[in-house]
C-alpha positions in Angstrom: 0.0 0.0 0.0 2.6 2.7 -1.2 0.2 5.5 -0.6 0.4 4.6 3.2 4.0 6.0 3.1 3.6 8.7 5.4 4.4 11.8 3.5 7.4 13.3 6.3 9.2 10.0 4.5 8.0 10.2 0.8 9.3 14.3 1.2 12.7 13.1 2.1 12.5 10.6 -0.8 12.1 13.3 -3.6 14.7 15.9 -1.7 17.2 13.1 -2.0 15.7 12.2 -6.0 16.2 16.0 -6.7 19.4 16.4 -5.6 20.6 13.2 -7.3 18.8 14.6 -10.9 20.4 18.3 -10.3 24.1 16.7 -9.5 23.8 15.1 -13.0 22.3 18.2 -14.6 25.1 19.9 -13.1 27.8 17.0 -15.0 26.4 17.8 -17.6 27.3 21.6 -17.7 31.0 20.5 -15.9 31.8 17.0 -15.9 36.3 16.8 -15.9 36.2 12.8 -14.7 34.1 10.4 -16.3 34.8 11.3 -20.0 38.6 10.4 -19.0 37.0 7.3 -18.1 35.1 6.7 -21.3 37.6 7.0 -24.0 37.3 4.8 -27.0 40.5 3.1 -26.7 39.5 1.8 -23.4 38.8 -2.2 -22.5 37.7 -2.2 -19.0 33.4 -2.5 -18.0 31.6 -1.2 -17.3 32.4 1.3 -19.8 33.7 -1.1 -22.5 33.6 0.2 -26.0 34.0 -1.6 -29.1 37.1 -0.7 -31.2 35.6 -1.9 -34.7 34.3 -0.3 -37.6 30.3 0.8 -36.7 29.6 2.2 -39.8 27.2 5.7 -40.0 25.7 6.0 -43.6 28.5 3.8 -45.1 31.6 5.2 -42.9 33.6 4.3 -39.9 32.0 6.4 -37.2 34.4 8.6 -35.3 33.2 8.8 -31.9 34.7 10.7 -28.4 34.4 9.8 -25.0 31.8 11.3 -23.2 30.1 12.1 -19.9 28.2 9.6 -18.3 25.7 11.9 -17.7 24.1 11.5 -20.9 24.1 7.8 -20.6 22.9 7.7 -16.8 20.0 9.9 -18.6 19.4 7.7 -21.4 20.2 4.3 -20.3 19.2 4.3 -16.2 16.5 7.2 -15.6 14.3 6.8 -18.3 14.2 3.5 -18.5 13.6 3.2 -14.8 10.7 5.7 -15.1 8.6 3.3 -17.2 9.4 0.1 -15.2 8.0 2.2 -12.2 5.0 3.7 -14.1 3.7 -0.2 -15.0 4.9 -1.9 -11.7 4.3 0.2 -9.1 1.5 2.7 -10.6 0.9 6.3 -10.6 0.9 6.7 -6.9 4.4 6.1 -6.3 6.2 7.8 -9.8 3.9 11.2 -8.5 5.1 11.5 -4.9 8.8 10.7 -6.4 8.8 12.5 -9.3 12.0 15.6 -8.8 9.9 17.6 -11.4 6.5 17.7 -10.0 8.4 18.1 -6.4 10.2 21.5 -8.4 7.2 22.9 -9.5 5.6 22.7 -6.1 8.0 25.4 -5.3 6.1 28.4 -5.2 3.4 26.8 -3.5 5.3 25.7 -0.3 7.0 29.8 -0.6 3.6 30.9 -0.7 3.8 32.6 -4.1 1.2 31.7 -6.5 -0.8 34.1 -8.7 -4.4 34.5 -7.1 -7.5 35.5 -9.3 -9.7 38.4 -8.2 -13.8 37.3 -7.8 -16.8 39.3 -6.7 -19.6 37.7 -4.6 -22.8 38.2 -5.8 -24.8 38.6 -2.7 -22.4 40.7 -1.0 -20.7 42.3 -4.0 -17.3 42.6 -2.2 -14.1 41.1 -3.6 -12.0 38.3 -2.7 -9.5 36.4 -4.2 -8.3 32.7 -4.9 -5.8 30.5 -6.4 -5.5 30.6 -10.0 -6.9 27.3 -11.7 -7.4 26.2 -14.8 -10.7 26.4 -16.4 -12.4 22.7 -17.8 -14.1 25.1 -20.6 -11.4 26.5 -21.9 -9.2 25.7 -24.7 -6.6 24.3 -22.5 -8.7 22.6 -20.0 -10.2 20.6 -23.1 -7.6 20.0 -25.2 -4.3 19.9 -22.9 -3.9 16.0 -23.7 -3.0 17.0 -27.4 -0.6 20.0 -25.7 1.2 17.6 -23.8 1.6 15.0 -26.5 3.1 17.8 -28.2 5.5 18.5 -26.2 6.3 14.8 -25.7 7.0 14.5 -29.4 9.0 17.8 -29.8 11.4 16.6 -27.1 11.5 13.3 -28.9 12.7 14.8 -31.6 14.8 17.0 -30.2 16.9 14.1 -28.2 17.7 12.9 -32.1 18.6 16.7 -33.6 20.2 18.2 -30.9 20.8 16.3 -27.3 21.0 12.8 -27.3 25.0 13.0 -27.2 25.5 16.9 -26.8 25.4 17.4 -22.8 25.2 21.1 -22.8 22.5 21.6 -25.0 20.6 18.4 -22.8 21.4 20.8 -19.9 19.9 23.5 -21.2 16.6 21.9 -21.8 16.4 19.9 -18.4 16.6 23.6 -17.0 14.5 25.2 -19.0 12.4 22.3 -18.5 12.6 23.2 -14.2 12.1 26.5 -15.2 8.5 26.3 -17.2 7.4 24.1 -14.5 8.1 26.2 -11.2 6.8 29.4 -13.6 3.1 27.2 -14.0 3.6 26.4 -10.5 3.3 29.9 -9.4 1.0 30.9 -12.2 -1.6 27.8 -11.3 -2.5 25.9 -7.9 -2.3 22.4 -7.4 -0.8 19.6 -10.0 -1.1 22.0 -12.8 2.3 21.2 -14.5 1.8 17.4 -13.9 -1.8 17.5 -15.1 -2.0 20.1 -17.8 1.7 20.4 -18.9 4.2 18.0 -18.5 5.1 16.1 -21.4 5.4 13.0 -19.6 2.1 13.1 -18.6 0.6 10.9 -21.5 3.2 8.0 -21.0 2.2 8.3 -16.9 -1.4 7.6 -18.1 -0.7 4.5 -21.1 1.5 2.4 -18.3 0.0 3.8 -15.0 -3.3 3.0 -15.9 -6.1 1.7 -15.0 -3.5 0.9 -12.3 0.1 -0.3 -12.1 0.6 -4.1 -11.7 1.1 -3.6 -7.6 -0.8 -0.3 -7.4 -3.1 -0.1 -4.3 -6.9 -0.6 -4.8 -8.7 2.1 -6.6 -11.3 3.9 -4.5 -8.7 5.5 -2.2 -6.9 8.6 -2.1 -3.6 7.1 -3.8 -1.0 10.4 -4.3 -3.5 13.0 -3.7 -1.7 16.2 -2.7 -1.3 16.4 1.0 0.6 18.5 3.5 1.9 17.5 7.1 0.7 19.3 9.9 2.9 20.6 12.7 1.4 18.0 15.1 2.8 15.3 12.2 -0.8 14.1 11.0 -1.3 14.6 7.1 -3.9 16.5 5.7 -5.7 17.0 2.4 -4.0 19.7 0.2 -6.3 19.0 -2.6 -7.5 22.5 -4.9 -9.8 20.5 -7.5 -7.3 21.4 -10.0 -9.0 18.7 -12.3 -12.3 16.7 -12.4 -11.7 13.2 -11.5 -7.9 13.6 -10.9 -5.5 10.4 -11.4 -4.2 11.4 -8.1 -7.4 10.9 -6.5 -8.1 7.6 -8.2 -6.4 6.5 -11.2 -8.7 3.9 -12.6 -12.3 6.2 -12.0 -10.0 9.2 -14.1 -9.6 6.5 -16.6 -13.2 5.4 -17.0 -14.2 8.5 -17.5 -11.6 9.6 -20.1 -12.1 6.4 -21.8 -14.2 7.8 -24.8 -12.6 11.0 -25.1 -11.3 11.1 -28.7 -7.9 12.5 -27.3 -7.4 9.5 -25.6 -7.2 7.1 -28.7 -5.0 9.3 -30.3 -2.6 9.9 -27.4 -2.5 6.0 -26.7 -2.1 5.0 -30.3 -0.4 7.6 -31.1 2.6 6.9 -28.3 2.7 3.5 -29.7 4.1 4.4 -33.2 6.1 7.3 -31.6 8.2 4.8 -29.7 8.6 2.7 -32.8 9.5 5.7 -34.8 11.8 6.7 -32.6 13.9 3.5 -32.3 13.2 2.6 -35.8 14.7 6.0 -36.9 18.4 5.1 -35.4 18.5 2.2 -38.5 17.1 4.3 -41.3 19.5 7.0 -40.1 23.1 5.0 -39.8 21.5 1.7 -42.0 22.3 -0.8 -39.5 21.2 -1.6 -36.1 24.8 -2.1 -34.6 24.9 2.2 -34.5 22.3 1.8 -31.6 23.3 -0.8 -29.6 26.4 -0.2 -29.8 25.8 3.4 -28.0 27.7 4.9 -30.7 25.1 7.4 -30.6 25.8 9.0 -27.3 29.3 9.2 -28.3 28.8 10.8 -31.4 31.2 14.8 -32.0 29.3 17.7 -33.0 25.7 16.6 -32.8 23.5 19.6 -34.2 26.4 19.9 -36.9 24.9 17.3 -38.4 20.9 18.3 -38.5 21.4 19.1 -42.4 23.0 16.3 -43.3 21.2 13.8 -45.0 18.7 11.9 -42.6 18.5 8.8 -44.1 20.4 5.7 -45.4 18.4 2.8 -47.8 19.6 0.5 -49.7 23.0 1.5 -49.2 22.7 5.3 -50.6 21.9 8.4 -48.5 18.5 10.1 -49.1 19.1 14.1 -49.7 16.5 15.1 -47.1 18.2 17.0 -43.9 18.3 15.2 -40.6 15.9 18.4 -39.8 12.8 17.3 -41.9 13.7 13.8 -41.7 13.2 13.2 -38.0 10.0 15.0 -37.4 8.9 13.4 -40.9 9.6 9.4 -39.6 8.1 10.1 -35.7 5.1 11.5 -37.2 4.7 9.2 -40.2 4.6 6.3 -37.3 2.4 8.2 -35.3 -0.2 8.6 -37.6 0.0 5.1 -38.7 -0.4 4.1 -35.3 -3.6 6.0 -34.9 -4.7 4.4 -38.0 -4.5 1.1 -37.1 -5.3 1.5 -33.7 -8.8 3.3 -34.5 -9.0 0.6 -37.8 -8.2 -2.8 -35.1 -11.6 -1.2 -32.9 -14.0 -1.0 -35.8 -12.9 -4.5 -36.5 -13.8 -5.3 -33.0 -17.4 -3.8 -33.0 -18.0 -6.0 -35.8 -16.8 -9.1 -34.3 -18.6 -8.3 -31.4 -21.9 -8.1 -33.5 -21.5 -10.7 -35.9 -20.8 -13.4 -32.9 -23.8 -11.6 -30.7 -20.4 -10.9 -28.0 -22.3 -7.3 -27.3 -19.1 -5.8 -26.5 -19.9 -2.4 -25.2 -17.7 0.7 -27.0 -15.8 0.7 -23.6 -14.5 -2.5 -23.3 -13.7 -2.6 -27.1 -11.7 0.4 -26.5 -9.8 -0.8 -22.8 -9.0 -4.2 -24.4 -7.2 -2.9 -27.5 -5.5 0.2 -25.1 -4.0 -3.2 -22.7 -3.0 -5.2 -25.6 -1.1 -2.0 -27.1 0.4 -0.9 -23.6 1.6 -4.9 -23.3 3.1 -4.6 -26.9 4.9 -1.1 -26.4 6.0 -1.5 -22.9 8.3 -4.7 -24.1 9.3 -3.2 -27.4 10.7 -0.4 -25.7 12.5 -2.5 -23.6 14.0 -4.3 -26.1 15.8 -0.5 -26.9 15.7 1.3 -24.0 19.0 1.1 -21.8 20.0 -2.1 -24.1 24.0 -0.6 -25.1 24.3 -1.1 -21.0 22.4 -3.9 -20.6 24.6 -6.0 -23.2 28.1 -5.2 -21.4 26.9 -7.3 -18.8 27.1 -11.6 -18.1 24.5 -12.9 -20.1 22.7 -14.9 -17.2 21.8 -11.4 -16.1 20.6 -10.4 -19.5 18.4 -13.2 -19.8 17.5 -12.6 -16.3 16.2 -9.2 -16.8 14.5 -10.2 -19.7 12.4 -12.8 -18.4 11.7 -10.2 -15.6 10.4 -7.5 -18.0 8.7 -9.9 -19.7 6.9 -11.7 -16.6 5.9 -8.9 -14.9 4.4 -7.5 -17.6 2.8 -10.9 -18.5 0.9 -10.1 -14.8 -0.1 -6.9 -15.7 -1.2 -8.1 -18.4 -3.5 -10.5 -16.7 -5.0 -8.0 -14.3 -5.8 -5.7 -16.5 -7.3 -7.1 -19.6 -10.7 -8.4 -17.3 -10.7 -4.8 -15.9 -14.3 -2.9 -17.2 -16.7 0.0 -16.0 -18.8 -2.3 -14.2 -16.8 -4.1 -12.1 -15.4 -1.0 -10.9 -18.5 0.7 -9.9 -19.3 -2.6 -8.2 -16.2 -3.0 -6.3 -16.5 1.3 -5.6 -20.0 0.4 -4.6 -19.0 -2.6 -1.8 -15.9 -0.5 -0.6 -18.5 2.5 0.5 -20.9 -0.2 1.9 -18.4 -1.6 3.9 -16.5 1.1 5.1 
């Protein structure tokens, strides 16, 4: 029951998170060790490098050491965000998360922007913390903002940052420094729920709820503030209607037939592909990935007008610049395609075998089967240039891992509908 934590601990947790994200931040700007220990000519793990040809576009590529920054970023924290996210739920990667905790800055200063109301009876003034309105354009289409965002940064890690630290830097603080700004200009979980571009893959592998999430129907990472007499207490603002912090699987009922949702879901889906997929149409081979070649690479936004793609063993004359964005977005759409094509299939299945398969369940079923299929094919990328400079017992170790505990979530999920959570929300307020 990781919302039990008692929030004096869980604020101690993401002071010590912080500070571990900020010291590598900060290795990034000034960083005179590790890239002495990461020079190519060097034999010893765990920073082994090949010293064979990995051919780029039909050439040797000539790489450089590098900070481990980069490659703690790339290989350890992201990947480690999305096992957490589909193990352990929502309710733990919130109260954790060193971004969320930064934007909640202004808050625990007491500077956030207050709006100016008039009572009607007594027509004098008062005022209130900011919030965002549900009517307007950002409170109804904020899902499509975010995924945005997500894919700009996605393509940006190709252009410009996947191997040049300072320019990563420079958008991890920029980053810090949007999210305090909403945090003063907006109360509550503003930045997580209206902003952050991480917010979209929170909700594909968070919910309806991680594989060892607590039970829906109670308060799981809802905001909350310690008293001085130690006792916690609700800091909730109603930032949003039926907030994932509040109850993760309710939120995802009722966002279930929201048109936003498909295409953030499917949409994700072919954005990972795309992303992965784009390191072999780039260098023409897949030993430029796994290899890590990539993080090593001299000069990275030199190279955005360069040609972006390699086939057949001839580079295409379209710049790294249009290529990128052109490839994630291609897969994107395609994604959304099939995804929306694979439910009409279903609602005719459903009515040609009398199945009666509500729109609801047609829609959760094909959303589990995608998160199962997306959360092991980034796996099979994400972190892997580390992963393969270990023993291989503990390779296939951590794949059977991956690929058993996602098996389970797997299982708990799929039977998951409406229904039986009203019931189960039903007996819980019964019994209670």
């Amino acid at each position: 029951m990781l919302f039990r934590i008692p929030e004096r601990w869980m604020h101690w947790v993401r002071c010590l998170l912080t500070f571990a994200w900020l010291v590598i931040i900060a290795s990034l700007l000034y960083d005179p060790l590790t890239h002495v220990q990461t020079k190519l000519n060097q034999t010893s793990p765990p920073v082994q490098l090949a010293n064979s040809c990995i051919h780029v576009q039909g050439k040797c590529f000539s790489g450089r050491s590098y900070s481990l920054g980069t490659t703690l970023m790339w290989g350890v924290i992201i990947p480690a965000s999305i096992f957490v996210l589909l193990v352990f739920g929502h309710e733990l990667w919130r109260r954790i998360c060193p971004l969320s905790f930064l934007s909640q800055i202004p808050r625990g200063l007491g500077w956030q922007r207050q709006s100016q109301w008039k009572r009607s009876k007594t027509g004098k003034q008062h005022y209130k913390l900011a919030k965002v309105n549900s009517k307007s354009w950002l409170g109804k289409n904020y899902a499509y903002l975010q995924f945005g965002l997500l894919f700009i940064g996605l393509c940006g890690r190709i252009l410009f940052f996947d191997a040049d630290r300072l320019v990563l830097a420079l958008w991890l603080l920029l980053t810090i420094a949007f999210a305090i700004t909403i945090g003063y200009l907006y109360s509550g979980k503003t930045w997580c729920n209206y902003f952050c571009p991480m917010a979209p893959v929170e909700k594909i592998y968070s919910q309806p709820s991680g594989l060892f999430s607590s039970k829906a129907h109670m308060s799981q990472s809802m905001c909350r503030i310690v008293l001085p007499e130690g006792k916690e207490q609700s800091a909730c603002v109603a930032c949003q209607n039926f907030c994932i912090d509040i109850d993760a699987e309710r939120a995802y009922w009722e966002d279930l037939k929201k048109p936003q949702e498909a295409f953030v879901r499917y949409g994700y889906g072919g954005l990972v592909i795309g992303f992965f997929v784009y390191y072999y149409l780039y260098a023409g081979n897949w030993e430029y990935y796994f290899s890590g070649a990539w993080v090593r690479q001299s000069h990275q936004m030199a190279t955005i007008f360069s040609p972006g793609l390699y086939l057949f063993g001839h580079q295409i004359n379209l710049p790294k610049l249009i290529t990128v964005p052109m490839i994630l977005g291609g897969f994107t759409a395609i994604a959304y395609i099939l995804g929306r094509f694979a439910e009409k299939q279903a609602k005719v299945y459903s009515r040609r075998h009398n199945l009666y398969w509500s729109s609801d369940i047609i829609r959760h079923r094909i959303f589990t089967i995608y998160t199962f299929g997306i959360f092991n094919f980034f796996f099979i990328f994400a972190g892997r240039p580390l992963i393969l400079l270990l023993p291989l017992w503990i390779q296939y170790i951590y794949n059977l891992l991956l690929l058993l505990l996602s098996t389970l979530w797997f299982y708990k999920t799929l039977p998951r509908s409406p229904h039986l959570y009203f019931h189960e929300s039903n007996t819980n307020r019964f019994s209670s």
